[in-house]
N, C-alpha and C positions, 0 to 999 in steps of 0.2 A: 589234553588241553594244548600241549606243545607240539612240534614236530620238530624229532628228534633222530640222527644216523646214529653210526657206531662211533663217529668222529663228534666233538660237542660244535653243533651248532646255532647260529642265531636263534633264540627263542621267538616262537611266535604263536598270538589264540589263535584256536580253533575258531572261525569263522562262524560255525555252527553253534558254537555254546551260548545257550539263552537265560544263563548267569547271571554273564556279565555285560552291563553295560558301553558298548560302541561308539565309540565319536569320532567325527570326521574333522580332529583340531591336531594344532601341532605337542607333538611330545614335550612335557611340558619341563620337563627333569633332565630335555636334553637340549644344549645352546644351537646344536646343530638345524633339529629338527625343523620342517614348516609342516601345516596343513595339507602341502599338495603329494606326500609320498605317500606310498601304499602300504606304506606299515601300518597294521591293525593299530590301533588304541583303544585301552580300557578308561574309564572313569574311576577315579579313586572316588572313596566316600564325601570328599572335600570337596571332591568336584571338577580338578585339577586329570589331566590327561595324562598317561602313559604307557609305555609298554615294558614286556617282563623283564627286556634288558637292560633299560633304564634304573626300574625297580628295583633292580636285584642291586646291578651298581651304585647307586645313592646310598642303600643301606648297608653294601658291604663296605661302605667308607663311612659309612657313620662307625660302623662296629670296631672297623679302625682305628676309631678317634676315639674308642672308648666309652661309645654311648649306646645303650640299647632299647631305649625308647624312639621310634623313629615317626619325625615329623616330617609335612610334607615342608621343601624347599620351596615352591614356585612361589615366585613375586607377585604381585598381585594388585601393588599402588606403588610408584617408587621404588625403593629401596625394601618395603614392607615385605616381610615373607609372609603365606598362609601360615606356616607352624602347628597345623591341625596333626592330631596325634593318629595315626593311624597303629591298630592292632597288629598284632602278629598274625595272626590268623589272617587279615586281611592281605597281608604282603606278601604271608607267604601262598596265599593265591592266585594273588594278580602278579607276583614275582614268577611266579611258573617253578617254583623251587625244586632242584632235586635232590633225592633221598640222602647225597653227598652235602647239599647244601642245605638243607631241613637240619640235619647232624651237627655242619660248621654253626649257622646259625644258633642254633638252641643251647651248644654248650658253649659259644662264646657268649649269650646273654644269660645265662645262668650264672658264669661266673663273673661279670662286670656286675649285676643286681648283688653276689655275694659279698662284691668287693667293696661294692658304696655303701655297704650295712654293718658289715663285720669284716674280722680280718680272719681269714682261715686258712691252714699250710698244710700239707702232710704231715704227720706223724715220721720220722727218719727211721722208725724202727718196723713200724707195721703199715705204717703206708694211709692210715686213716686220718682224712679229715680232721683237722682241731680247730676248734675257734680259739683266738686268745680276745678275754674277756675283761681283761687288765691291761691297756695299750699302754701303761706303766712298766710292767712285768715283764720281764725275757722268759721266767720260767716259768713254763707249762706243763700243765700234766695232762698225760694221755690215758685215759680212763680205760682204754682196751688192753693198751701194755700193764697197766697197773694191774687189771682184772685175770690176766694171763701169767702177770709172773707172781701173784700173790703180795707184791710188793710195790711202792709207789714207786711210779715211771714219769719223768719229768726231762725235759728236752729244753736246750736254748734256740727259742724263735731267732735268734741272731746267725748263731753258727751252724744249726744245725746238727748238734750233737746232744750226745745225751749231758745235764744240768751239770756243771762241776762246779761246785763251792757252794757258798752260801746263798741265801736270796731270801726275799724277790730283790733285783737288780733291774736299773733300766737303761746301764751303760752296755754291760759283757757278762759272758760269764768266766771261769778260771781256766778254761781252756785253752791253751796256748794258740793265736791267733785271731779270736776270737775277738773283730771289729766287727762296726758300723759300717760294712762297705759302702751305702748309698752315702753316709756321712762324709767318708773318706772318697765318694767321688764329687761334693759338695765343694771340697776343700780343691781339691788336682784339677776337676774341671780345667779346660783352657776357656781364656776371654774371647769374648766377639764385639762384634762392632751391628749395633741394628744402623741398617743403611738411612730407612725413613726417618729416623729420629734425631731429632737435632741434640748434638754433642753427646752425643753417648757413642763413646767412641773408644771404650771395656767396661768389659759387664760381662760375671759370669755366664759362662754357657748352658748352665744346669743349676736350677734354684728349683726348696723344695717350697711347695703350696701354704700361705702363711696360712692357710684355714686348717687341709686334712695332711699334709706333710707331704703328698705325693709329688714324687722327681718330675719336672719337668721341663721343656727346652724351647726355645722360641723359635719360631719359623723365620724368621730372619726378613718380614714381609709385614707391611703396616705399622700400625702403632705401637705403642708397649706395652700396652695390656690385654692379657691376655685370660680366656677361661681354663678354670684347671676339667678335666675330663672326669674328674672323679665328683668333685662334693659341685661343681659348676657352679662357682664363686669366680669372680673375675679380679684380680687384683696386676698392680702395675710391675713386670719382671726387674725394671728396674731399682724403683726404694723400695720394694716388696710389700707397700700398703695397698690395703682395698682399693679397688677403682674408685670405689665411691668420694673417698677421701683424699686420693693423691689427684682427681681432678680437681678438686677445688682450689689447686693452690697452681697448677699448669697441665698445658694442653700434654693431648694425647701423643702429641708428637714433639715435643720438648724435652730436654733432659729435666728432673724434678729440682727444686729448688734446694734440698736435702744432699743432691745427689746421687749416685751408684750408692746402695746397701753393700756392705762389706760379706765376704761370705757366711755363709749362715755356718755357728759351729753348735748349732742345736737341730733336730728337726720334731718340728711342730707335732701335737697328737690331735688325733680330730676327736674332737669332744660333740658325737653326736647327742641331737636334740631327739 
C-alpha cells in the first residue's frame, strides 16, 4: 500500500488500490496542505481528507496526550471540529501503519483503556499484572506469589515492596521511606505564572485532577482550564473547581474570585461510575 526504502520514508497510497477512496482536496489534518499538490489523499469515513502521514501524526499526538479514542480534528464551521470517532482498524489502514507502529500503537492504547478503568501495577516479585480493587488500600495481594509460596503475598502499591505492618492503610506502609511521592511532588512543585491569565501570577505547577487524582501541568498557553487526559473532566488549574462551576462566578481568563487553591495535601480517588 505504501512505498517504502531501507531508510523510512514519506508514506504514500498505492495509486492502484481500489479500497480506498481518492480526492483531489487539500490534506485536511495538515495547516500546510492545499488541493494543488500531488500527494495522494484518502477520504476518511467522515469524509474529511488525508494522507498516511498526516494520519499517523494526529494520532501519535493524541496518544501522547493520553487518549486512545481518536477523532477526526478538521474544522468544519468556525471553530467547530468534525469530532467523528474513527476506528482503529480504520487508522490503522489509511495510516499506512508499520508492524513497529501497529506494536507502539496497540500497547499504548491498551494500556491508556486500562488506565481509565482500573488501576493495574506489576506485582515486585513476579512481575504479574494486579489490579488494585480498593483505591483506599495500599495493600495488595498478589494471588500468583500467594499460590506459589503457599502463603499470602501482599505488596505496597506505594513503595513497591513487599506489605510491612499492619493494614489496609491508605497513607504508607512500615517500611522505611515509604511516601506519596506524587503527593510529595504536589507539595515541592515549583510556582508559575499562566501568561494569558489575568493575575495569576503563582500557581502551583503540578495539581492533581479534583475528579480521578491524576498529576497534571498546565501548558502555560490559554486559559485556565484545562481537561484532565484521564477521566476528561475539565476543571479550572487554578481554584481547582469544575469548569463548570468556576465559570459562573469569572471568566476563563481571570484570576477566580476565591483565588489560587493552596496546595493539595490529599489526592483525590476516582470513584468510578
Amino acid at each position: 500500500m505504501s512505498i517504502r526504502g531501507e531508510e523510512q520514508m514519506q508514506k504514500k497510497y498505492d495509486p492502484l488500490d481500489n479500497t480506498l477512496k481518492f480526492v483531489q482536496r487539500r490534506d485536511e489534518l495538515d495547516a500546510m496542505s492545499d488541493d494543488t499538490d500531488d500527494c495522494l489523499k484518502a477520504e476518511m469515513s467522515c469524509g474529511h481528507a488525508v494522507t498516511p502521514d498526516s494520519l499517523t501524526q494526529w494520532c501519535r499526538s493524541q496518544l501522547d496526550d493520553g487518549k486512545y479514542k481518536f477523532r477526526c480534528p478538521a474544522v468544519v464551521e468556525g471553530t467547530k471540529l468534525c469530532n467523528k470517532l474513527w476506528s482503529y482498524q480504520e487508522v490503522r489502514r489509511l495510516a499506512d501503519l508499520s508492524v513497529e507502529e501497529m506494536q507502539h500503537f496497540e500497547e499504548t492504547m491498551a494500556h491508556l483503556a486500562a488506565a481509565e478503568y482500573c488501576e493495574i501495577q506489576p506485582c515486585p516479585q513476579c512481575r504479574t499484572s494486579v489490579e488494585r480493587k480498593d483505591l483506599s488500600n495500599l495493600c495488595v495481594k498478589c494471588t500468583i506469589c500467594t499460590a506459589d509460596q503457599k502463603k499470602t503475598y501482599q505488596f505496597c502499591w506505594q513503595c513497591q515492596r513487599q506489605w510491612k505492618g499492619p493494614g489496609p492503610r491508605s497513607d504508607r506502609c512500615d517500611n522505611d521511606g515509604c511516601i506519596n511521592r506524587d503527593l510529595q511532588l504536589l507539595q515541592t512543585c515549583i510556582n508559575i505564572r499562566l501568561p494569558e491569565v489575568e493575575g495569576v501570577t503563582s500557581c502551583p505547577s503540578v495539581r492533581a485532577c479534583p475528579t480521578c487524582g491524576l498529576k497534571v501541568e498546565h501548558s502555560l498557553q490559554h486559559c485556565k482550564n484545562i481537561n484532565c487526559p484521564r477521566c476528561h473532566v475539565e476543571f479550572c488549574f487554578v481554584c481547582l473547581k469544575l469548569k463548570r462551576e468556576c465559570c459562573k462566578t469569572s471568566s476563563p481568563y481571570n484570576i477566580c474570585p476565591s483565588g489560587v487553591a493552596p496546595r493539595q495535601t490529599s489526592i483525590p480517588v476516582w470513584q468510578r461510575k
